[in-house]
Structures are given as structure tokens and as C-alpha cells.
KOLGU-4560 file (N, C-alpha, C; in nm, 3 decimals, padded with zeros to 5 digits):
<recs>
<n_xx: 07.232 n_yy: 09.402 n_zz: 07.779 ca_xx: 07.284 ca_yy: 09.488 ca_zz: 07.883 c_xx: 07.431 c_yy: 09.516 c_zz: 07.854 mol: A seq: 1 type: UNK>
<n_xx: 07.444 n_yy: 09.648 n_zz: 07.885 ca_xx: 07.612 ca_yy: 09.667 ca_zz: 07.818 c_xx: 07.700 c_yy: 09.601 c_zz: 07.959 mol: A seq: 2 type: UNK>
<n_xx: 07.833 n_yy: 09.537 n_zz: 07.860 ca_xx: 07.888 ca_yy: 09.520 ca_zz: 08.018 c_xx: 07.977 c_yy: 09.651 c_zz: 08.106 mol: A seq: 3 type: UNK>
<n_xx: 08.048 n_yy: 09.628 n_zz: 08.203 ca_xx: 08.101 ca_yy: 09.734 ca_zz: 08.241 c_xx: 08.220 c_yy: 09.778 c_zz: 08.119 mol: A seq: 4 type: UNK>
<n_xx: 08.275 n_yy: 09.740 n_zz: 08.046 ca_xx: 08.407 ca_yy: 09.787 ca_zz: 07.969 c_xx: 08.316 c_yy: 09.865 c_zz: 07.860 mol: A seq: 5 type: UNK>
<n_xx: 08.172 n_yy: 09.805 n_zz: 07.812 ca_xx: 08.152 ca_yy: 09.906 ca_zz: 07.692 c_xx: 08.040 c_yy: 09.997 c_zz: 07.733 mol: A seq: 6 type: UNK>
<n_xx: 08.042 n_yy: 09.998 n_zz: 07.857 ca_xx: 07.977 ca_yy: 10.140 ca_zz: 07.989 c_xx: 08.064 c_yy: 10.202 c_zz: 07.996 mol: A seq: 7 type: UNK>
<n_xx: 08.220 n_yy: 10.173 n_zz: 08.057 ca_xx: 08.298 ca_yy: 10.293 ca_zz: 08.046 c_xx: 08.383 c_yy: 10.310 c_zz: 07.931 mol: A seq: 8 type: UNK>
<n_xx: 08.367 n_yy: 10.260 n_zz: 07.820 ca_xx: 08.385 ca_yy: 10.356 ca_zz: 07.674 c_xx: 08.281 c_yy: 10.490 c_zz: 07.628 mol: A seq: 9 type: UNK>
<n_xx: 08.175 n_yy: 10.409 n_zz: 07.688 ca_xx: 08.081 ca_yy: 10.513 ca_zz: 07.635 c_xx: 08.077 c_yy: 10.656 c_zz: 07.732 mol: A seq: 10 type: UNK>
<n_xx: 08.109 n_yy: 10.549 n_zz: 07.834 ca_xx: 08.092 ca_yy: 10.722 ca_zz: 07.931 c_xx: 08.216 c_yy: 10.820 c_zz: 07.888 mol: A seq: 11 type: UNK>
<n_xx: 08.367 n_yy: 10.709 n_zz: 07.856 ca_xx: 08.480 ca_yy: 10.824 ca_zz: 07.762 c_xx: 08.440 c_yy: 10.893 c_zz: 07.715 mol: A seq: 12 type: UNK>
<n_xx: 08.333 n_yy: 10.818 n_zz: 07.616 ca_xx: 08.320 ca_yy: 10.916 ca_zz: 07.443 c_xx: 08.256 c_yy: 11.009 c_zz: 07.521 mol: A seq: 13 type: UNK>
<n_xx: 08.150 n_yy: 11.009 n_zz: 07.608 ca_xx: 08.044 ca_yy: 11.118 ca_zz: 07.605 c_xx: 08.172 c_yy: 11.205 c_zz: 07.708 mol: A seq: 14 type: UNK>
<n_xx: 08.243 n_yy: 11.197 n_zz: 07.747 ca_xx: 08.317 ca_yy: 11.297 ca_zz: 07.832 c_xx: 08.446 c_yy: 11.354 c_zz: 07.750 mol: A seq: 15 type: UNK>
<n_xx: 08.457 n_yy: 11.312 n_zz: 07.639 ca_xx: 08.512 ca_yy: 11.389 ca_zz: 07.565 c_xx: 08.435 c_yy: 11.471 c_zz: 07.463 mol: A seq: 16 type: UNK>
<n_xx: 08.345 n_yy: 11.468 n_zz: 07.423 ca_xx: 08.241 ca_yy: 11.475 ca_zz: 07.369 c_xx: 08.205 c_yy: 11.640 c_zz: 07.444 mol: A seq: 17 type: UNK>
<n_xx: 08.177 n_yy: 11.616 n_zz: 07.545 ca_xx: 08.118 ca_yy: 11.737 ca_zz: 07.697 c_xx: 08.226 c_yy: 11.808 c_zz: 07.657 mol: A seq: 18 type: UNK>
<n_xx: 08.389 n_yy: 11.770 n_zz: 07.687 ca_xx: 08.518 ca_yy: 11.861 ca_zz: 07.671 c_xx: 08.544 c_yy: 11.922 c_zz: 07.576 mol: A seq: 19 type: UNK>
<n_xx: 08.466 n_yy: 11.863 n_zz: 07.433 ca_xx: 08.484 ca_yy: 11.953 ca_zz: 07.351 c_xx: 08.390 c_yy: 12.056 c_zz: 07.320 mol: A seq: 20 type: UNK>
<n_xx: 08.257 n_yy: 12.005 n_zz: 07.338 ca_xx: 08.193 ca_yy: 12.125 ca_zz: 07.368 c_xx: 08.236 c_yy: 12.272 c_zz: 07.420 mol: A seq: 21 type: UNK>
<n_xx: 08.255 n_yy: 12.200 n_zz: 07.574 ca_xx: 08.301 ca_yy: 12.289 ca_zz: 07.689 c_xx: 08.426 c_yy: 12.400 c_zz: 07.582 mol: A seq: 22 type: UNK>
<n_xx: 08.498 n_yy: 12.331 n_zz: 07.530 ca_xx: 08.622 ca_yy: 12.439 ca_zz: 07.502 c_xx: 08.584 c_yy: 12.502 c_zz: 07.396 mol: A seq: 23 type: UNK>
<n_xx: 08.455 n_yy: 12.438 n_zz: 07.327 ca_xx: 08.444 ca_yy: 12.540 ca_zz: 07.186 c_xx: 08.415 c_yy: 12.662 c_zz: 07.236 mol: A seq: 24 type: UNK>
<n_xx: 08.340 n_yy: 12.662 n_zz: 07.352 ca_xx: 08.244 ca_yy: 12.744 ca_zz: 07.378 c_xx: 08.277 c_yy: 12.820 c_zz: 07.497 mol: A seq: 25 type: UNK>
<n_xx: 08.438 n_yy: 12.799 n_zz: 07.552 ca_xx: 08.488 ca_yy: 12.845 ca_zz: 07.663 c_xx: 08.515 c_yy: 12.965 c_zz: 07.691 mol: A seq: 26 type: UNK>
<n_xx: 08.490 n_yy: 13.046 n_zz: 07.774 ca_xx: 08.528 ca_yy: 13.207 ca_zz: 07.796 c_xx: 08.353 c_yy: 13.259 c_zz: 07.722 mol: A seq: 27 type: UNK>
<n_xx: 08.306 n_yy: 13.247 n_zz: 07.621 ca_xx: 08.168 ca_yy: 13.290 ca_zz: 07.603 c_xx: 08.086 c_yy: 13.294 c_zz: 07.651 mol: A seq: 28 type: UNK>
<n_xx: 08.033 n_yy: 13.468 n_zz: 07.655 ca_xx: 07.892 ca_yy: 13.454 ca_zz: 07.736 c_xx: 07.772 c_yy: 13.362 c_zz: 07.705 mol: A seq: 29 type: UNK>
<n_xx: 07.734 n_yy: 13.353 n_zz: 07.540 ca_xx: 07.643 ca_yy: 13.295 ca_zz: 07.471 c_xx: 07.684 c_yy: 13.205 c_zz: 07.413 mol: A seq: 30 type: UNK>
<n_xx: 07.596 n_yy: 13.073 n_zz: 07.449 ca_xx: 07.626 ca_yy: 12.971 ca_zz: 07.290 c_xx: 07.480 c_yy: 12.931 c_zz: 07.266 mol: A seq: 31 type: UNK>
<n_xx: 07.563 n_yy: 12.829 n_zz: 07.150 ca_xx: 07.406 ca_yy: 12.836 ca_zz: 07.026 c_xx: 07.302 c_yy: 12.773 c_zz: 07.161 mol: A seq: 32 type: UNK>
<n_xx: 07.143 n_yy: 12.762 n_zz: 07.106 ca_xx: 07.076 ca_yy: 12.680 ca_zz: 07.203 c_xx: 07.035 c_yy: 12.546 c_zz: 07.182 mol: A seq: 33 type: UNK>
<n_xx: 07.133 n_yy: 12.520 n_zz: 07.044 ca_xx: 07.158 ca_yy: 12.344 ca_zz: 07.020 c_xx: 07.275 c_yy: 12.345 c_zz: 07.094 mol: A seq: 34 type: UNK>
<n_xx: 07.383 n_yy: 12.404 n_zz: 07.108 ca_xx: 07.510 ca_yy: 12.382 ca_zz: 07.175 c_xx: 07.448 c_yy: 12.322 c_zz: 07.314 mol: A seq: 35 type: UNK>
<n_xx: 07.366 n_yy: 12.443 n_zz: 07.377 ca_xx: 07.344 ca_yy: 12.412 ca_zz: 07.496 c_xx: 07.263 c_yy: 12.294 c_zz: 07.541 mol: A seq: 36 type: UNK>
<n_xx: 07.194 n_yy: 12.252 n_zz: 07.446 ca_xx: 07.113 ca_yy: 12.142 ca_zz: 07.442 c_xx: 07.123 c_yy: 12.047 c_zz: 07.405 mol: A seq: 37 type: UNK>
<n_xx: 07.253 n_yy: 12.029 n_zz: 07.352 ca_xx: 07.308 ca_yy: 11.899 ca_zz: 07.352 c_xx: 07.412 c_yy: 11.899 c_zz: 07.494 mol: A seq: 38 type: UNK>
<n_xx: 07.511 n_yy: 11.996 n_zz: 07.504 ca_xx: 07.522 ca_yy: 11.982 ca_zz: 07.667 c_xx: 07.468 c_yy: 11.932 c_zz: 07.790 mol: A seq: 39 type: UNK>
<n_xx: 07.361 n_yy: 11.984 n_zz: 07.774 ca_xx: 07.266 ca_yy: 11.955 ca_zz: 07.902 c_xx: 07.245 c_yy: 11.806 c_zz: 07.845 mol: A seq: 40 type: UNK>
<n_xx: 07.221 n_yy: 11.721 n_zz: 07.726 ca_xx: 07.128 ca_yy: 11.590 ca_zz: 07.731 c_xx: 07.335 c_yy: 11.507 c_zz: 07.755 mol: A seq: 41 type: UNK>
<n_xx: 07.435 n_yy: 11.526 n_zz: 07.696 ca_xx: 07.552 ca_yy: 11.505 ca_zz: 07.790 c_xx: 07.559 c_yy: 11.461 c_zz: 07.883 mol: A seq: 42 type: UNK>
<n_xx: 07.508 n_yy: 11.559 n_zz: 07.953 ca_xx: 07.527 ca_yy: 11.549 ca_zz: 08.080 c_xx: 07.437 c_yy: 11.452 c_zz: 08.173 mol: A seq: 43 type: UNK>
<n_xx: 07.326 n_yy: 11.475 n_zz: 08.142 ca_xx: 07.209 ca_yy: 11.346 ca_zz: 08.175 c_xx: 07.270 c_yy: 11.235 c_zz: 08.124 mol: A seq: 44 type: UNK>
<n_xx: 07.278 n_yy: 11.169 n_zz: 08.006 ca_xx: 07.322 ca_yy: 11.086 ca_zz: 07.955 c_xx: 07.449 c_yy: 11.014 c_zz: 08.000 mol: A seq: 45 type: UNK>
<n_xx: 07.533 n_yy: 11.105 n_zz: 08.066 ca_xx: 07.664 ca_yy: 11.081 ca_zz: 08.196 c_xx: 07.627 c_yy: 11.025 c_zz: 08.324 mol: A seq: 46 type: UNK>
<n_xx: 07.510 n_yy: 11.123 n_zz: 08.356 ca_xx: 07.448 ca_yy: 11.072 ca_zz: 08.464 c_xx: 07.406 c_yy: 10.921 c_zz: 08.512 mol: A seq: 47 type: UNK>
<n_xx: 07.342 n_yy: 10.927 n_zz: 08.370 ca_xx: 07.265 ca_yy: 10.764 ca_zz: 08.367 c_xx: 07.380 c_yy: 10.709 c_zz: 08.377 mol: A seq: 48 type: UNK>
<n_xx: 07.467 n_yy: 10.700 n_zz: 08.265 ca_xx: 07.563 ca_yy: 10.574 ca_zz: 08.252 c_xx: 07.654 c_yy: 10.549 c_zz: 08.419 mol: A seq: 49 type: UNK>
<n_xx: 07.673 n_yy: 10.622 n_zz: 08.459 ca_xx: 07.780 ca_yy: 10.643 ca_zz: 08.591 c_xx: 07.661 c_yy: 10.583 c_zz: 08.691 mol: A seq: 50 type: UNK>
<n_xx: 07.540 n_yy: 10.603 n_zz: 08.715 ca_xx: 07.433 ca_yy: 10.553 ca_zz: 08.811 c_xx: 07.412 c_yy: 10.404 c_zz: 08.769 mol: A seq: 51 type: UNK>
<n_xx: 07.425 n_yy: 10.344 n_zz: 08.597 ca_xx: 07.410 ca_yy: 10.240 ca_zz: 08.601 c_xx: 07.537 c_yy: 10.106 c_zz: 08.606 mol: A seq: 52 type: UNK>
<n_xx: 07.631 n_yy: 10.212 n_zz: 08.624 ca_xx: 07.812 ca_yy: 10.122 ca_zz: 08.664 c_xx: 07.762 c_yy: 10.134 c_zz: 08.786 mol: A seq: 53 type: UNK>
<n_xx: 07.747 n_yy: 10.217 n_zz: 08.887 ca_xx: 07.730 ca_yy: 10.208 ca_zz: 09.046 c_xx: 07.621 c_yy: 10.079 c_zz: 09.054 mol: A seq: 54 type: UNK>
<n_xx: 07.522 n_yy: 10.082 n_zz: 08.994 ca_xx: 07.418 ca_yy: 09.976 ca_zz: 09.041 c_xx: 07.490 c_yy: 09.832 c_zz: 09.013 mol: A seq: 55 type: UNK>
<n_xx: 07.531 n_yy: 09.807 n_zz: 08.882 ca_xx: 07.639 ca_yy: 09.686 ca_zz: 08.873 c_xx: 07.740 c_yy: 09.666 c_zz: 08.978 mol: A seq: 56 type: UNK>
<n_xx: 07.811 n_yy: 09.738 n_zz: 08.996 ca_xx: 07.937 ca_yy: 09.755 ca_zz: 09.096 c_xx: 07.873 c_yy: 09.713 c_zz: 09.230 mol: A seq: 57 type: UNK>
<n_xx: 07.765 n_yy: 09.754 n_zz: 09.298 ca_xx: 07.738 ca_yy: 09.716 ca_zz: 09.401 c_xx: 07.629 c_yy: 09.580 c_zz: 09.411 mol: A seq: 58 type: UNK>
<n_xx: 07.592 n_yy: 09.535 n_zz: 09.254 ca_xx: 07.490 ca_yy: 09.398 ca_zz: 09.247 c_xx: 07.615 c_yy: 09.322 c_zz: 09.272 mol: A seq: 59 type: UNK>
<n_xx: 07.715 n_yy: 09.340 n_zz: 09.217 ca_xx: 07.814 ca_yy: 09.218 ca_zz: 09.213 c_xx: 07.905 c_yy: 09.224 c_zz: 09.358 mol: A seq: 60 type: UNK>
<n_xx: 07.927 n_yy: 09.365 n_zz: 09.429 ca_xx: 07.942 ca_yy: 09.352 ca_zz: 09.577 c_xx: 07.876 c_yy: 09.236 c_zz: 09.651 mol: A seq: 61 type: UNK>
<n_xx: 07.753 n_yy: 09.279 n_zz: 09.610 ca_xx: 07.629 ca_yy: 09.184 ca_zz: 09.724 c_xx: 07.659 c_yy: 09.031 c_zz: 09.673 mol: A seq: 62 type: UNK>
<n_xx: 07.706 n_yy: 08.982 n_zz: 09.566 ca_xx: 07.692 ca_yy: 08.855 ca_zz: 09.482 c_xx: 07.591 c_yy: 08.868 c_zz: 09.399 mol: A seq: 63 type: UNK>
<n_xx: 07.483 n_yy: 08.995 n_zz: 09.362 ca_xx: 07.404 ca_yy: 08.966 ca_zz: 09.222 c_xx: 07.421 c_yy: 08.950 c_zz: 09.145 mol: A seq: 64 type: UNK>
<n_xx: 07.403 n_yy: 08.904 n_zz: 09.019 ca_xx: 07.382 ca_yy: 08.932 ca_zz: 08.900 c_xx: 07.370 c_yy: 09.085 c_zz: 08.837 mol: A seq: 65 type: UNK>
<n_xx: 07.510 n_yy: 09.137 n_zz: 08.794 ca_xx: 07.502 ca_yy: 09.268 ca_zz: 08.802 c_xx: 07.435 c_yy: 09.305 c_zz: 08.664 mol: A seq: 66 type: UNK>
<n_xx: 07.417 n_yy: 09.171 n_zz: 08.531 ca_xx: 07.350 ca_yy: 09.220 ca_zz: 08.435 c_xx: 07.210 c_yy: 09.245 c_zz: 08.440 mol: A seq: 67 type: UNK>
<n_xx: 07.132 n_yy: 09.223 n_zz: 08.562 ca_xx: 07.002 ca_yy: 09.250 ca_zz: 08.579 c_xx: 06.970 c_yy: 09.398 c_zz: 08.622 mol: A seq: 68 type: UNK>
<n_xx: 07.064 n_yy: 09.456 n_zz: 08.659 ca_xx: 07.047 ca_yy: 09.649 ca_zz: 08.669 c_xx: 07.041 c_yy: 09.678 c_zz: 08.556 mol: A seq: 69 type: UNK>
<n_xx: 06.947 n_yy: 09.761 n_zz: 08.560 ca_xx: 06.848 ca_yy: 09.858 ca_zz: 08.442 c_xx: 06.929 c_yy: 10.031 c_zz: 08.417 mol: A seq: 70 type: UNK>
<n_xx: 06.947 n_yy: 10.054 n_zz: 08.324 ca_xx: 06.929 ca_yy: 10.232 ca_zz: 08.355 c_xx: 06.786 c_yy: 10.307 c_zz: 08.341 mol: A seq: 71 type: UNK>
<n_xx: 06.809 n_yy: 10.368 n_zz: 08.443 ca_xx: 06.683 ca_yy: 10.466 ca_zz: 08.514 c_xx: 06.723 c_yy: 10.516 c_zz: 08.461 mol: A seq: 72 type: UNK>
<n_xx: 06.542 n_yy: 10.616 n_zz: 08.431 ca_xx: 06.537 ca_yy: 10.739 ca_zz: 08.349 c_xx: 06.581 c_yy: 10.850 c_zz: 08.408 mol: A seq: 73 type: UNK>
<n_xx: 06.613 n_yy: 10.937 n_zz: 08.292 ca_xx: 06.696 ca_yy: 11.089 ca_zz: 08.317 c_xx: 06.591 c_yy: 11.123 c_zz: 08.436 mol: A seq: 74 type: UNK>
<n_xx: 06.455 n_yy: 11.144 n_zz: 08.457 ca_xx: 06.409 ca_yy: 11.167 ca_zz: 08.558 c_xx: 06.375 c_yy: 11.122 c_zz: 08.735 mol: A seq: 75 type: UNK>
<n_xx: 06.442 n_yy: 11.018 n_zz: 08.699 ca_xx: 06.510 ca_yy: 10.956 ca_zz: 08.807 c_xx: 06.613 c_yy: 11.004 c_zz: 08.842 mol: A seq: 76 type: UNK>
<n_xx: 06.702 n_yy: 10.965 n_zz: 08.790 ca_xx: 06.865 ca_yy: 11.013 ca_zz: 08.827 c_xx: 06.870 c_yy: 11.168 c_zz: 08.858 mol: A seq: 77 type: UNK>
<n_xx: 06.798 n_yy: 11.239 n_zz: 08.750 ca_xx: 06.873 ca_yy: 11.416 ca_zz: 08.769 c_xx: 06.765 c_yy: 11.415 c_zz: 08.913 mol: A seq: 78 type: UNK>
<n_xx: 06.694 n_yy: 11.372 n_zz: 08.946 ca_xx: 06.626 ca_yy: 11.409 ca_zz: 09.081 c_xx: 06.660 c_yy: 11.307 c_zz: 09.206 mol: A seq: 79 type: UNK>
<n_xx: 06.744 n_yy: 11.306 n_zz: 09.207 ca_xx: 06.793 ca_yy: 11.229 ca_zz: 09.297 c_xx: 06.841 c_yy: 11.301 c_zz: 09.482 mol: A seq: 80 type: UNK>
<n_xx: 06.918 n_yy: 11.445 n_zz: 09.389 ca_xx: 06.878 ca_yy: 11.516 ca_zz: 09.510 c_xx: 06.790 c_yy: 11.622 c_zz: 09.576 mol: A seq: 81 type: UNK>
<n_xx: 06.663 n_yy: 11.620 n_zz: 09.486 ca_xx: 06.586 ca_yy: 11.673 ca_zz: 09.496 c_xx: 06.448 c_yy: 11.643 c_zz: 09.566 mol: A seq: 82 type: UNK>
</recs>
């Protein structure tokens, strides 16, 4: 289980990662549909990591064991408010 410090490295990389995307491709109507598709899995992949710091953050609120939170699948998370 990653702990929280190499959860939020990774969520860095992938958010710089998103930023550079974002600026290659900034002001354009069109980008490639690998551009965009690695964007979009980014962004899921953000999702997860940030849903599975919240589940730690609040196991260890309660007194759990915050290494026993799992990350849920992209289809979990992106439907969350759906």
C-alpha cells in the first residue's frame, strides 16, 4: 500500500504531467486522440489517487489502520456523482 508521501508524489507527477499536456495543447480546437486519451486516463488516475488519500485521512481520523484502504476502480470513483 503506498503511504501518504509516495500518494502525494504521485498525484504531483500526474498533475504536472495533466499541465503539460493542458499547455501543449492550449488555445486549440483539436488535439491528437492519444493526447486526449491520455488526458482523460490523467485525470481518472487523479481521481483515484485523491479518493484513496481521503479514505486514509479519514481511517486514521476514526483510529483505523489507514493502510487497509484500497483504491477503487475508475468506475467507482468517476461515478460517484452520478
Amino acid at each position: 500500500m503506498l503511504e501518504d508521501t509516495a500518494l502525494r508524489q504521485q498525484i504531483h507527477a500526474l498533475i504536472e504531467q495533466e499541465h503539460c499536456l493542458r499547455e501543449r495543447y492550449d488555445g486549440q480546437r483539436i488535439i491528437t486522440q492519444e493526447a486526449a486519451s491520455r488526458l482523460k486516463g490523467i485525470e481518472v488516475e487523479l481521481d483515484r489517487c485523491w479518493d484513496l488519500l481521503r479514505q486514509r485521512q479519514a481511517k486514521r481520523e476514526f483510529r483505523q489502520d489507514p493502510d487497509v484502504a484500497t483504491a477503487r476502480s475508475a468506475g467507482i470513483v468517476e461515478n460517484y456523482l452520478q
